[in-house]
PASEBA-1860 file (N, C-alpha, C; in nm, 3 decimals):
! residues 193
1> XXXXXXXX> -6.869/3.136/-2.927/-6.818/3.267/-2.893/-6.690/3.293/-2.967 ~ -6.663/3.296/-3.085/-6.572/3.302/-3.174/-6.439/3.372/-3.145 ~ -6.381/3.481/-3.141/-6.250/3.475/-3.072/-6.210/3.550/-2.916 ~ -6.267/3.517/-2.847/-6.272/3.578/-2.693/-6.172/3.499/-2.634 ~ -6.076/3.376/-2.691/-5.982/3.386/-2.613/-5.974/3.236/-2.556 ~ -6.100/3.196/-2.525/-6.164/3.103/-2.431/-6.178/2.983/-2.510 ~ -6.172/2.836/-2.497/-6.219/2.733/-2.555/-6.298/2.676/-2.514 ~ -6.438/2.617/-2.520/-6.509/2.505/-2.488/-6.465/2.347/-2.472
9> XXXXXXXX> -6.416/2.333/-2.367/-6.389/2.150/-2.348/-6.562/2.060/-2.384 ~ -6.546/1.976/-2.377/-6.624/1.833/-2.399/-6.743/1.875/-2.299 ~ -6.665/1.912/-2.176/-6.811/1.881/-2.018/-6.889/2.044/-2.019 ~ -6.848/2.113/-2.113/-6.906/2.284/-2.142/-6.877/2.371/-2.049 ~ -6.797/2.358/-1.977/-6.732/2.437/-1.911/-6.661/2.554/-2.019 ~ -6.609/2.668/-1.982/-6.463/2.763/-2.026/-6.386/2.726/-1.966 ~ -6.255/2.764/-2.016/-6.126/2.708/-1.990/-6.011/2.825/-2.067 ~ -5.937/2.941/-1.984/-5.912/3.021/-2.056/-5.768/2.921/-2.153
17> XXXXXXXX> -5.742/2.952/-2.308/-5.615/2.932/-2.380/-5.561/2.853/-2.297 ~ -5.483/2.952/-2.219/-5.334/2.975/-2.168/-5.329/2.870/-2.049 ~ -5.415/2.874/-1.962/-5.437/2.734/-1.888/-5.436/2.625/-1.941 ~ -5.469/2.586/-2.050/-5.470/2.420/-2.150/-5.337/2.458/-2.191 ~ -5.282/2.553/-2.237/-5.131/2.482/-2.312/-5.010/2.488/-2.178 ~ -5.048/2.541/-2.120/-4.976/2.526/-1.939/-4.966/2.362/-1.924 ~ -5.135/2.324/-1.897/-5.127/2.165/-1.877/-5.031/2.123/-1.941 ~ -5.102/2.103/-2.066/-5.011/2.015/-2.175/-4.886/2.026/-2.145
25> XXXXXXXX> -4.822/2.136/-2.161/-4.686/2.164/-2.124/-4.600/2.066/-2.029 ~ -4.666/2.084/-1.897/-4.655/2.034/-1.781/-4.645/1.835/-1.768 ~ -4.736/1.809/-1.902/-4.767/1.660/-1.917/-4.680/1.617/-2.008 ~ -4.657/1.721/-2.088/-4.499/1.677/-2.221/-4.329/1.722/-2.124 ~ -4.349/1.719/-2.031/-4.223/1.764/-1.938/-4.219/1.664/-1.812 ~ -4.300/1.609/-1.769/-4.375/1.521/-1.686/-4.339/1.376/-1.805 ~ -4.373/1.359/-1.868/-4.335/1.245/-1.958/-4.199/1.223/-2.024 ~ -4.129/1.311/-2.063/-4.008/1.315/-2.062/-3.850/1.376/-1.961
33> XXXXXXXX> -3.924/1.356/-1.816/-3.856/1.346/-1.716/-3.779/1.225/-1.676 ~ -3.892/1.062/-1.695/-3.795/0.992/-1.698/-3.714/0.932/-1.734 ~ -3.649/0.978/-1.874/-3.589/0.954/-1.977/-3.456/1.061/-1.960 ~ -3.461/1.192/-1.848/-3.357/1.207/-1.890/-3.316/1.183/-1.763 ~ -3.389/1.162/-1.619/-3.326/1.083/-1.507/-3.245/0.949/-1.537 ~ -3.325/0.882/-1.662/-3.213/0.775/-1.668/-3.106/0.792/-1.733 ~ -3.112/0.914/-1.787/-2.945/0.930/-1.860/-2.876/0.995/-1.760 ~ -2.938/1.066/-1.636/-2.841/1.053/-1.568/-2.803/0.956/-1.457
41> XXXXXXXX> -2.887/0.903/-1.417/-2.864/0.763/-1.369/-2.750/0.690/-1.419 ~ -2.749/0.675/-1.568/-2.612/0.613/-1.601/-2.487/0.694/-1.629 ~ -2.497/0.776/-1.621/-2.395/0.885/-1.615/-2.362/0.888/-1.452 ~ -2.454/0.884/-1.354/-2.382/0.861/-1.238/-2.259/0.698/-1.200 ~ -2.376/0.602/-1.252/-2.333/0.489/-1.252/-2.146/0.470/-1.329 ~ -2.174/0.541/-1.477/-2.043/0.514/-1.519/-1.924/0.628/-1.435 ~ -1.966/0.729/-1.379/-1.878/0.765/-1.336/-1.779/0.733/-1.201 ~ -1.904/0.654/-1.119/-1.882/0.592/-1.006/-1.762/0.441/-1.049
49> XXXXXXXX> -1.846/0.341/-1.150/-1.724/0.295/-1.202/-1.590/0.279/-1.205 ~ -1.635/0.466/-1.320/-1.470/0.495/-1.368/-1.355/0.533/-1.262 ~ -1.403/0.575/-1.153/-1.358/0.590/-0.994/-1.346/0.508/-0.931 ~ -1.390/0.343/-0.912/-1.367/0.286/-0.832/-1.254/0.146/-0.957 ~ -1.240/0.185/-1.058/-1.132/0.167/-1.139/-1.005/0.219/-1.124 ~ -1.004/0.371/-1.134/-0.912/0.427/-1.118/-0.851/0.451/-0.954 ~ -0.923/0.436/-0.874/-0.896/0.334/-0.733/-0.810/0.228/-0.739 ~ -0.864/0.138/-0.801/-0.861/0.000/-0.774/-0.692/-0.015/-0.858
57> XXXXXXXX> -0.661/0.038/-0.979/-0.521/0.070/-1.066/-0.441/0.134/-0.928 ~ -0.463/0.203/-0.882/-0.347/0.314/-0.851/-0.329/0.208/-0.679 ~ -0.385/0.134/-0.649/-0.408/0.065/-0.540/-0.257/-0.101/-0.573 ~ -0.317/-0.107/-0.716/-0.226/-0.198/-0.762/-0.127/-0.163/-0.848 ~ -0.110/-0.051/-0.887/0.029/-0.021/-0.978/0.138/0.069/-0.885 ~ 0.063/0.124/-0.788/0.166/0.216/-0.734/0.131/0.211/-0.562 ~ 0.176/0.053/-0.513/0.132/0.040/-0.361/0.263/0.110/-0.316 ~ 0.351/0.158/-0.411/0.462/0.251/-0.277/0.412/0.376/-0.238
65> XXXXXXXX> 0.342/0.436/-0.341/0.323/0.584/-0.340/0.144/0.559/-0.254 ~ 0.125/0.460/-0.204/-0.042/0.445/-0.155/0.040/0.423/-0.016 ~ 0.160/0.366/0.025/0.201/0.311/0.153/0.255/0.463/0.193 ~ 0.303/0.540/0.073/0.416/0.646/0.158/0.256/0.784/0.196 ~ 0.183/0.793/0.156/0.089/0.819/0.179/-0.011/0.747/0.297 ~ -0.035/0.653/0.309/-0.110/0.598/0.432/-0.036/0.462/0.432 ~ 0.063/0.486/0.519/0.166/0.400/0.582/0.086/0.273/0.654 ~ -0.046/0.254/0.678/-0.127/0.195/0.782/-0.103/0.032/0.635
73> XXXXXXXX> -0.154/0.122/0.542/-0.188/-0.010/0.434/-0.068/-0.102/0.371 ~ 0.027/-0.056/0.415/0.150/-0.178/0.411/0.129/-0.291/0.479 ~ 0.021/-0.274/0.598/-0.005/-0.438/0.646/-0.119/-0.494/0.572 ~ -0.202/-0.428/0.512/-0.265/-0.481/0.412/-0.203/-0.528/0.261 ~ -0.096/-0.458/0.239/-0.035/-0.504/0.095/-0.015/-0.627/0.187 ~ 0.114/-0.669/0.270/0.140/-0.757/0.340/0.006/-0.893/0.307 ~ -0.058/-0.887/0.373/-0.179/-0.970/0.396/-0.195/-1.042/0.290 ~ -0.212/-0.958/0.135/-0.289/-1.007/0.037/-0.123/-1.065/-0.071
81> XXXXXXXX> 0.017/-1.097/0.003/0.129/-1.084/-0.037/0.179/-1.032/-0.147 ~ 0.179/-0.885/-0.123/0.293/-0.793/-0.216/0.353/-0.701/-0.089 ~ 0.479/-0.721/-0.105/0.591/-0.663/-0.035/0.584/-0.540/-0.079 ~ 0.585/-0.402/-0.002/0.632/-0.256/-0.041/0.736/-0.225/0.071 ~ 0.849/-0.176/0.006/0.984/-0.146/0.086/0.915/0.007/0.099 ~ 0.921/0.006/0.251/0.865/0.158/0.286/0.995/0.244/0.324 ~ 1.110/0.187/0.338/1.214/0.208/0.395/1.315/0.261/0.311 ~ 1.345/0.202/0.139/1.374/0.259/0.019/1.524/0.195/0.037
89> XXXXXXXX> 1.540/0.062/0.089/1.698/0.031/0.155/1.656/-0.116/0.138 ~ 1.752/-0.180/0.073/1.713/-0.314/0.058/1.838/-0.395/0.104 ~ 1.822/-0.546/0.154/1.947/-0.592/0.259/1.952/-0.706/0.099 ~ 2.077/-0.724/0.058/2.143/-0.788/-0.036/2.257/-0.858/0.047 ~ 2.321/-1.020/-0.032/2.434/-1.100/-0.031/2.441/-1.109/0.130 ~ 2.330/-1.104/0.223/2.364/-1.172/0.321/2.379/-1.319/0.349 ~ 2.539/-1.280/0.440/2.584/-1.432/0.462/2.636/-1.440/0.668 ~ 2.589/-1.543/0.661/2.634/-1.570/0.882/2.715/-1.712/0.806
97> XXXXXXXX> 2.844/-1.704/0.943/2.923/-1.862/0.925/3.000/-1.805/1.062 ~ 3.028/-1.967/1.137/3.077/-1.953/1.239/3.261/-1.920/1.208 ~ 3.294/-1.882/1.319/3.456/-1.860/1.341/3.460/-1.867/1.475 ~ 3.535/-1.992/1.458/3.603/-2.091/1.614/3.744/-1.977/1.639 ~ 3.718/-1.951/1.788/3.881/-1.856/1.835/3.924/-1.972/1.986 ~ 4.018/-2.051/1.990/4.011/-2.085/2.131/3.930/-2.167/2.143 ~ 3.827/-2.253/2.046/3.753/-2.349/2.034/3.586/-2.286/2.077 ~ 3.612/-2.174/2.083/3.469/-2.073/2.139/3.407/-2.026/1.954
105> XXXXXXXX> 3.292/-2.089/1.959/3.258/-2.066/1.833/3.201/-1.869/1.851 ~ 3.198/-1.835/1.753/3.143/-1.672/1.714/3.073/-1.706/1.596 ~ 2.977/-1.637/1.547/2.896/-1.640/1.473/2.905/-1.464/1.425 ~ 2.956/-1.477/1.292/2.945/-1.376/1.177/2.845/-1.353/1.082 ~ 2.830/-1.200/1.078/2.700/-1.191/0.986/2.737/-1.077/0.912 ~ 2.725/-1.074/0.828/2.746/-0.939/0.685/2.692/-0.965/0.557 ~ 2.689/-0.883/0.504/2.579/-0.839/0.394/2.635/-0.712/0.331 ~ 2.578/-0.674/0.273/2.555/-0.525/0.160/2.367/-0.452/0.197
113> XXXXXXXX> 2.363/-0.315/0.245/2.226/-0.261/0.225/2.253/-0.150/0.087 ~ 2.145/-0.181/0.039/2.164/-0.098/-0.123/2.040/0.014/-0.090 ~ 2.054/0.118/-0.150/1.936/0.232/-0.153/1.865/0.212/-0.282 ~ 1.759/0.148/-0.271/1.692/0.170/-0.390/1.569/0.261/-0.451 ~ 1.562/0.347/-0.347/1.534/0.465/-0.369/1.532/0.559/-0.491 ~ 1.502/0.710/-0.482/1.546/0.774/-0.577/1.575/0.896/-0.469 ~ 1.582/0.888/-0.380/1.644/0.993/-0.286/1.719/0.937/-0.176 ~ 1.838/1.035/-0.078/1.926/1.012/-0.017/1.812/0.947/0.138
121> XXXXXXXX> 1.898/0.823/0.160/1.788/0.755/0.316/1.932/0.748/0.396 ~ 1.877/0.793/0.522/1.914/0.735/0.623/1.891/0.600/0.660 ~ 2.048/0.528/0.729/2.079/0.414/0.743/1.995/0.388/0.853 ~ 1.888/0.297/0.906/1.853/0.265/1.063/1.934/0.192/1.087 ~ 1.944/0.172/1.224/2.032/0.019/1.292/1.988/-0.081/1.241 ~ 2.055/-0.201/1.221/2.036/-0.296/1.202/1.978/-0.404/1.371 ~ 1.848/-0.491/1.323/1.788/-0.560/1.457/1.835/-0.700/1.396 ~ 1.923/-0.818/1.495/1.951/-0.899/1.400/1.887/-1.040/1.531
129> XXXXXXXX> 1.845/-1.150/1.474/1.726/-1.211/1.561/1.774/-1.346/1.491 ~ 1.855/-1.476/1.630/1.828/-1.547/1.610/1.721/-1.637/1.611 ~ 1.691/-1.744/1.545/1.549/-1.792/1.568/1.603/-1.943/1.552 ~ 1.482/-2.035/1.646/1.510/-2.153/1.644/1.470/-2.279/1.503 ~ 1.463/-2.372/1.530/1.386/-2.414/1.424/1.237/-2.459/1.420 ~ 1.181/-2.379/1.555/1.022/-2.304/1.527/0.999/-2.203/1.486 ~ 1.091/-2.126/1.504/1.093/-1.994/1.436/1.041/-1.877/1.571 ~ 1.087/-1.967/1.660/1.115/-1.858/1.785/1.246/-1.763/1.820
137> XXXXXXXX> 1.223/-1.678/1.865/1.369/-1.571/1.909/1.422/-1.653/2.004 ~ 1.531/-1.671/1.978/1.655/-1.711/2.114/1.730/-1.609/2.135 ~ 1.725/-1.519/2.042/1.837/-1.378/2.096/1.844/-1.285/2.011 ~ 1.822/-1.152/2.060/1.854/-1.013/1.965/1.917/-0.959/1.982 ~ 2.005/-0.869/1.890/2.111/-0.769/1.937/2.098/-0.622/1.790 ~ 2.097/-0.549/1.830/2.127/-0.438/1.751/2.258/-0.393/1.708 ~ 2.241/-0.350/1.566/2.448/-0.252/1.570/2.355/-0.173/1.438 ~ 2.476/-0.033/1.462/2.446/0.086/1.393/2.553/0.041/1.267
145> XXXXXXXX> 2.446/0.146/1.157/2.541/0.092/1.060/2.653/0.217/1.023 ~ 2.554/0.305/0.957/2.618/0.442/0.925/2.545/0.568/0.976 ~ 2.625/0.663/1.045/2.572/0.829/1.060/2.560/0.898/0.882 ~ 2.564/0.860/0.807/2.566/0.929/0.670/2.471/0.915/0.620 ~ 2.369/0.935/0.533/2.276/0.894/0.410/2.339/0.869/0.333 ~ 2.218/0.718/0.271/2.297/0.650/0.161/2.284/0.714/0.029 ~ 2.300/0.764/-0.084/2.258/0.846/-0.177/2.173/0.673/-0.315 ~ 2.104/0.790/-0.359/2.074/0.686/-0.456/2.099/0.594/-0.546
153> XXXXXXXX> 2.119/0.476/-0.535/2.187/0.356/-0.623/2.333/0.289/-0.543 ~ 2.336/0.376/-0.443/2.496/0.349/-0.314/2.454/0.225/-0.260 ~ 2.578/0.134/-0.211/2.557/0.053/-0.110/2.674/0.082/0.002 ~ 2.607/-0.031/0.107/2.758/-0.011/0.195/2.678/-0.144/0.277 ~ 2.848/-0.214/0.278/2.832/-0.372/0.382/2.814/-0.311/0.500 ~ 2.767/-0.415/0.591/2.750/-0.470/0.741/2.855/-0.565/0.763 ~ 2.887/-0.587/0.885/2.914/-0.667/0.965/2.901/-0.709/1.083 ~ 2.851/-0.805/1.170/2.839/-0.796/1.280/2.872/-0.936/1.361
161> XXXXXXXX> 2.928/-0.971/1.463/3.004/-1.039/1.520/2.944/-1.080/1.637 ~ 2.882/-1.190/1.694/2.802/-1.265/1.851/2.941/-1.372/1.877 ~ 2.960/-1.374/1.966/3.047/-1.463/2.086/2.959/-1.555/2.136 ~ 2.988/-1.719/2.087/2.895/-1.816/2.170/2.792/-1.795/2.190 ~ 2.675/-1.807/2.059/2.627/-1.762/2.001/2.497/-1.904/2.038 ~ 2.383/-1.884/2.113/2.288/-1.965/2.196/2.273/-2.096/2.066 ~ 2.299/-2.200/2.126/2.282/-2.355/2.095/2.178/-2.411/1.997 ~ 2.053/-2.351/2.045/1.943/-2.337/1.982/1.905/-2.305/1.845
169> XXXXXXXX> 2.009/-2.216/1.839/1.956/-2.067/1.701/2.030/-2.181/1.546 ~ 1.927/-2.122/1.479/1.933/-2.186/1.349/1.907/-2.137/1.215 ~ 1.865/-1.986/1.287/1.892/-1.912/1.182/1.860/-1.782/1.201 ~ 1.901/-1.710/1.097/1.951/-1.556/1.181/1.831/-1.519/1.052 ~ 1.781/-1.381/1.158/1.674/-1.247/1.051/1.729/-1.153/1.072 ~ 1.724/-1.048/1.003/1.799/-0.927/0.993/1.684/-0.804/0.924 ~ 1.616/-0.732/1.036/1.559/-0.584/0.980/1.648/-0.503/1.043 ~ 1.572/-0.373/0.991/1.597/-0.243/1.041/1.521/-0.207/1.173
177> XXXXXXXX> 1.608/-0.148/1.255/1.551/-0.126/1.362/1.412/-0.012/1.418 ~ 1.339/-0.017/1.300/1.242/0.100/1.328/1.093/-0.015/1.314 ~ 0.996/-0.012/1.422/0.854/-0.106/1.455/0.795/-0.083/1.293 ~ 0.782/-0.191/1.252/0.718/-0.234/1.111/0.805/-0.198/0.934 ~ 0.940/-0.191/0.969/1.033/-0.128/0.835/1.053/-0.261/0.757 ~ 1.078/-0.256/0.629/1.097/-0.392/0.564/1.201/-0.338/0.530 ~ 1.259/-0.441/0.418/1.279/-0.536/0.421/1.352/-0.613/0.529 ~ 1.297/-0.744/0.493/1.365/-0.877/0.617/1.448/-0.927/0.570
185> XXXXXXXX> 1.595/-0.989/0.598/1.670/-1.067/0.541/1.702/-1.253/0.660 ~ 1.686/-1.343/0.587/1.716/-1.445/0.632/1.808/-1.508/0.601 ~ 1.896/-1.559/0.616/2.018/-1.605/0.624/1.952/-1.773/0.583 ~ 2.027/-1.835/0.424/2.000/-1.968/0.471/2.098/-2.035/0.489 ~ 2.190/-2.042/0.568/2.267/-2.101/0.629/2.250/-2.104/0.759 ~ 2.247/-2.206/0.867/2.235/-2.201/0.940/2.343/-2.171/1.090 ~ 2.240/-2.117/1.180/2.349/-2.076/1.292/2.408/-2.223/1.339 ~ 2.485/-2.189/1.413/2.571/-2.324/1.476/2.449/-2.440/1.587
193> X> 2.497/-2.522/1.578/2.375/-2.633/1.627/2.419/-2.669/1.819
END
């Protein structure tokens, strides 16, 4: 039937044109489907990667700016030991030594807190904690340091002064008085015996 449009398959059936190049179509699109699922397959893969990279950097180059943001993960830096000063105040040149008045020993403690910051912090109280030589508390006492903010790169000493000062203690710690602030300072000299 020469040009009506129609082709004869193999089993003698009709079969209009346009239906056979449909198939085909359908089987050359069908065959090169999974070739471009796998390019994106790896295009998902590398991007997931490049994200749990750029995670994993900013987790380890910048744990201040990950702590001042979710404050929770400072006990995790902690854990895996890297210190992040969340506090921006660091306790320097602390020194404790006794001073006998009247044969009544006192126990002295001072230091320098430095701002190492890049903005003005408020001073917290100082929490100062003798400990034995288990490393138990025998005694705490608080003192304020300054009503001012420290500005950036400033320091300013402490001092602080205990009267007969518990038998036990063997060595003094020194934070800031706010639940979980670093830095800690330890004194290695020891309290009076």
């Amino acid at each position: 039937m020469g040009d009506s449009g129609l082709a004869r398959p193999h089993n003698g059936s009709l079969i209009p044109e346009a239906a056979r190049r449909e198939r085909l179509r359908r089987r050359e699109q069908h065959r090169a489907a999974p070739a471009t699922r796998r390019t994106g397959d790896v295009t998902h893969w590398l991007a997931l990667t490049g994200f749990t990279m750029a995670f994993a950097a900013a987790i380890l180059f910048w744990p201040q700016q990950v702590v001042s943001a979710f404050p929770a993960a400072a006990r995790l830096y902690q854990k895996v030991g890297i210190e992040v000063n969340q506090v921006g105040l660091a306790l320097e040149r602390v020194r404790s030594h006794l001073v006998y008045a009247g044969g009544v020993p006192s126990l002295r403690v001072n230091g320098t807190i430095a701002n190492v910051s890049q903005v003005a912090r408020q001073v917290p109280e100082l929490r100062f904690t003798l400990r034995d030589t288990a490393g138990q508390s025998v005694f705490t006492w608080s003192e304020p340091v300054s009503d001012l903010p420290l500005l950036p790169g400033a320091r300013i000493t402490f001092s602080t002064k205990i009267a007969a000062p518990p038998e036990l203690a063997q060595k003094v710690e020194i934070r800031f008085n706010r639940i979980g602030d670093a830095p800690m300072a330890m004194t290695d000299e020891p309290a009076p015996n």
